[in-house]
C-alpha positions as CSV (number, residue, x, y, z in Angstrom):
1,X,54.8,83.3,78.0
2,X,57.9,83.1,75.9
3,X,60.7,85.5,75.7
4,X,60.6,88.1,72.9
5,X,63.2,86.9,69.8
6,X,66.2,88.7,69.9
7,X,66.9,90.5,66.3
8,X,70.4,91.2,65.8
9,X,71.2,93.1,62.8
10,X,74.5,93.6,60.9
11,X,75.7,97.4,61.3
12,X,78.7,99.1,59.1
13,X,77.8,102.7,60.8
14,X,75.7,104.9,62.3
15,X,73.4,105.4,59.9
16,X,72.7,101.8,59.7
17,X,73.1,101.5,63.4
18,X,70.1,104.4,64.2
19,X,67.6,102.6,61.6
20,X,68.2,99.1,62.6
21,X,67.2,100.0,66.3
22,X,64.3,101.8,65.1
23,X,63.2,98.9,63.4
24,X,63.1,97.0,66.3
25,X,66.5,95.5,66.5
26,X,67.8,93.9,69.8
27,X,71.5,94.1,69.5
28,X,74.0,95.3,66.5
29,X,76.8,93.5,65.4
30,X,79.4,95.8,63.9
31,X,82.4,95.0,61.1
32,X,84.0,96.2,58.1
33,X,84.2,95.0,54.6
34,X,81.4,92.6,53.6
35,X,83.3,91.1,51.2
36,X,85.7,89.7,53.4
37,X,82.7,88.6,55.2
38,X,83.5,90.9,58.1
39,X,86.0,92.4,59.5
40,X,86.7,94.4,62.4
41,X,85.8,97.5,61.8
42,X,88.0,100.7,63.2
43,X,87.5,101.7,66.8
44,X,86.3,105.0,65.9
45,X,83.5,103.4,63.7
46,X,82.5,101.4,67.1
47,X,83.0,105.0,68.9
48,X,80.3,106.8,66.8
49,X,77.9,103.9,67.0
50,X,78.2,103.3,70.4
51,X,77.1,107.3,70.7
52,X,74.5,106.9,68.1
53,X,72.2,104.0,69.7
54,X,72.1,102.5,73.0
55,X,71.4,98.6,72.3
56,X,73.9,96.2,72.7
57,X,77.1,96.2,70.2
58,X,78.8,93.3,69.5
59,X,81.9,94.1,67.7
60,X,84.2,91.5,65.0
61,X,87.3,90.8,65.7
62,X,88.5,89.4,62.8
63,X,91.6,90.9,60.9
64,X,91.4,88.8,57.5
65,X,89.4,86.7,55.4
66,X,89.1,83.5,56.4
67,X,89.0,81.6,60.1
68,X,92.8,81.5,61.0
69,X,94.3,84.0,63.5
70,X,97.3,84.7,61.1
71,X,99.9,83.2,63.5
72,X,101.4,84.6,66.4
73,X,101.8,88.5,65.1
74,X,98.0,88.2,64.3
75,X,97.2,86.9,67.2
76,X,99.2,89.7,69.2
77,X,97.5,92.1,66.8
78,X,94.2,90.7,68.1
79,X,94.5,90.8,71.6
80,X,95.5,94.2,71.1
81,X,92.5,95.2,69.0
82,X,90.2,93.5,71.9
83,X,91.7,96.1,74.4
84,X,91.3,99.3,71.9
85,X,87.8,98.1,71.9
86,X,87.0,98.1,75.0
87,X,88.7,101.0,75.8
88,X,86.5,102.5,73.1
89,X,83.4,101.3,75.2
90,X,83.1,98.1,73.6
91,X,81.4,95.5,75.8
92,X,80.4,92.5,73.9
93,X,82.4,90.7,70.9
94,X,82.0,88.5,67.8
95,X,85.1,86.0,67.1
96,X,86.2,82.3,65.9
97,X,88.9,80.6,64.7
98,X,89.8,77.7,63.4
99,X,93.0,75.5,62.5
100,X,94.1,73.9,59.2
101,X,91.9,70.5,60.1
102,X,89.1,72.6,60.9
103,X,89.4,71.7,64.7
104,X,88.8,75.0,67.0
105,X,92.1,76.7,67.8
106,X,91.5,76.9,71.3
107,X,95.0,78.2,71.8
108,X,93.4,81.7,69.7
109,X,90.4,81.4,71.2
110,X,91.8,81.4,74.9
111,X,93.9,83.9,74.5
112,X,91.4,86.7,72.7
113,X,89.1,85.7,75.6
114,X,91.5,86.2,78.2
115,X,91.8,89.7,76.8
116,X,87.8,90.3,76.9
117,X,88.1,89.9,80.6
118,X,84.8,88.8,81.1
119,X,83.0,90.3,78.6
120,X,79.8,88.2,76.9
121,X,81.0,86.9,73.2
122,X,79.6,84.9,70.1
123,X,81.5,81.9,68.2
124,X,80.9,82.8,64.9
125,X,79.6,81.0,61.3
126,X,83.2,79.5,61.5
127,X,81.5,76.3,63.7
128,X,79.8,75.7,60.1
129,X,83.5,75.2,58.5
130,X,84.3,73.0,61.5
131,X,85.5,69.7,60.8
132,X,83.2,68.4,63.6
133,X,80.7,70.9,65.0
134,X,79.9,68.9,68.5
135,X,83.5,68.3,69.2
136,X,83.9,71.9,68.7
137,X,81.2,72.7,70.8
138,X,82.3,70.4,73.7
139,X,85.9,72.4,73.5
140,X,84.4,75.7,74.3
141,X,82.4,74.8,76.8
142,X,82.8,76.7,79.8
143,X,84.7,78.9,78.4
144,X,84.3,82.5,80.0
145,X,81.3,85.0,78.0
146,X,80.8,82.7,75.9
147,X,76.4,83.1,75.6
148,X,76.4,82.4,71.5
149,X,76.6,80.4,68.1
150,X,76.0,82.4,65.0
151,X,75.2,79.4,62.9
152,X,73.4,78.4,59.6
153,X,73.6,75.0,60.6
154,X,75.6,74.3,57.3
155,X,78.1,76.0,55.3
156,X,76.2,76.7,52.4
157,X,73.3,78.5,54.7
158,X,69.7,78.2,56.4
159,X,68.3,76.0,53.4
160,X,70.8,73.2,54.0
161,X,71.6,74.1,58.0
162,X,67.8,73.8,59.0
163,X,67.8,70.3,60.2
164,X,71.5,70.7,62.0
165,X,69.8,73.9,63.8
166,X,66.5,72.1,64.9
167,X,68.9,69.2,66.4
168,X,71.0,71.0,68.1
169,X,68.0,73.3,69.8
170,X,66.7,70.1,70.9
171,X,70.4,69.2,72.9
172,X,69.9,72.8,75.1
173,X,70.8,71.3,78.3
174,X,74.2,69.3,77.3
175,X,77.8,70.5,77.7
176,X,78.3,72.6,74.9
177,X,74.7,73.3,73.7
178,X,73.7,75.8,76.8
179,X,74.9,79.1,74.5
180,X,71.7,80.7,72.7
181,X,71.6,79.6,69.1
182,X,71.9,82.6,66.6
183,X,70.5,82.0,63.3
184,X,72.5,83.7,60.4
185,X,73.4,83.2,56.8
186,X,71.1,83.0,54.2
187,X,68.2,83.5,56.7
188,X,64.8,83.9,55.2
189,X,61.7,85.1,57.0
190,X,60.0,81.8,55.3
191,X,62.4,80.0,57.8
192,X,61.8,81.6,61.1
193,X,58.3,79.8,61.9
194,X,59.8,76.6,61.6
195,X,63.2,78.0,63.5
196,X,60.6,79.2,66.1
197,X,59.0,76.0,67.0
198,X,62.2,74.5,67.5
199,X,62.8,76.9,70.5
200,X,65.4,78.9,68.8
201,X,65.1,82.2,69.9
202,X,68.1,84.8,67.9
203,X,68.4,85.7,64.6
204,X,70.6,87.4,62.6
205,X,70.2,89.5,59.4
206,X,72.7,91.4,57.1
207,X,71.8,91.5,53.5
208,X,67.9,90.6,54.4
209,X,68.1,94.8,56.0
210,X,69.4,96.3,52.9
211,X,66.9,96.2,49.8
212,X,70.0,98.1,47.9
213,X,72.9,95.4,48.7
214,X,75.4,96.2,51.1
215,X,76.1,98.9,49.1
216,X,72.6,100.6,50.6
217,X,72.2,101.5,54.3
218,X,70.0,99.3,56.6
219,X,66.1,99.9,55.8
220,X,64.0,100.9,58.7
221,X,60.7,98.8,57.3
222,X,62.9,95.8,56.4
223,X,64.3,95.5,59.8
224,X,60.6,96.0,61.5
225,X,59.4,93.6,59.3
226,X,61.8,91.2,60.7
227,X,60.9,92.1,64.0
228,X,56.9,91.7,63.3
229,X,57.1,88.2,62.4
230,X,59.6,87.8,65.5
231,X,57.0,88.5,67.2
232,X,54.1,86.9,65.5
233,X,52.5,89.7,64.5
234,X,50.9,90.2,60.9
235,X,52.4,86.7,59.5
């Protein structure tokens, strides 16, 4: 018997939050501004959705475009935000950063962790800017709450990223491959089967919720027709 996919689904507030878990969805991750390809979004945002659904939240913390911390104010500003948050009932966390060689910066990563105190965390789509994805993985090994990789597998998204993903499900046991693999970016439903019988197990939708664009709120049908082919039913 295999364990049921987990569907994680993109959540701006809780409007979107309400309709994605009565779609079916697993776990919400919530940010801000889409076009920055989220950002943290404002405790009070996380507040309201945390009142408004009782799945798990995992919340950005990202403060700018881009995969750098912004130096040592931003990281400050960070660490900060990571205590708000939890303060603010937030238990689980979205984050990754990288340097100007495209190296982790474990230094950043460390030190937002050691302010989670615990708490379960993904490393975000910035593994598919990496400069090297398994060295990157090897750093973070071990590396407290650390369960996740929201991946595409490439840059560019799923099309590209498919073979990368059905590779790495393959290395589950190694140092550095034991976090679940979360599928995200330019996911289609076309490539779950395949993404299925690779063992992968988490996927993660944004725009694929929203028939109106991210300017639209998150569609109850879309999401449950996500989670029917999750679960192999009616594909």
């Amino acid at each position: 018997m295999s364990m049921r996919a987990v569907l994680e689904v993109i959540a701006l507030d809780a409007g979107d939050a309400v309709a994605a878990q009565a779609g079916g969805a697993d776990r919400l991750e919530l940010v801000t501004d889409m076009a920055a390809d989220g950002l943290t979004p404002p405790v009070r945002t996380v507040a309201g959705i945390r009142a408004a659904v009782d799945i798990p939240l995992r919340v950005m913390l990202r403060l700018a475009d881009g995969f750098g911390v912004g130096g040592a104010g931003g990281l400050d500003r960070l660490a900060g935000v990571a205590g708000e948050m939890r303060a603010a009932g937030a238990e689980e966390f979205v984050l990754g950063f990288l340097d100007e060689e495209g190296g982790v910066d474990l230094g950043a990563v460390e030190r937002v962790v050691a302010a989670l105190d615990g708490c379960p965390w993904t490393f975000h789509r910035a593994i598919d800017r990496a400069a090297d994805r398994d060295v990157l993985r090897k750093r973070l090994d071990g590396l407290p709450g650390l369960d996740t990789y929201l991946t595409a597998g490439a840059a560019s998204g799923v099309d590209e990223g498919l073979p990368t993903l059905i590779a790495e499900a393959a290395r589950g046991g190694e140092p550095g491959y034991q976090p679940q693999i979360m599928v995200g970016g330019g996911l289609r439903l076309d490539h779950v089967p395949a993404l299925l019988t690779a063992g992968i197990g988490a996927f993660h939708i944004g725009g694929a919720a929203r028939p109106g664009g991210w300017d639209g709120p998150v569609s109850v049908e879309a999401v449950a027709e996500w989670r029917a082919v999750l679960d192999g039913v009616g594909v």
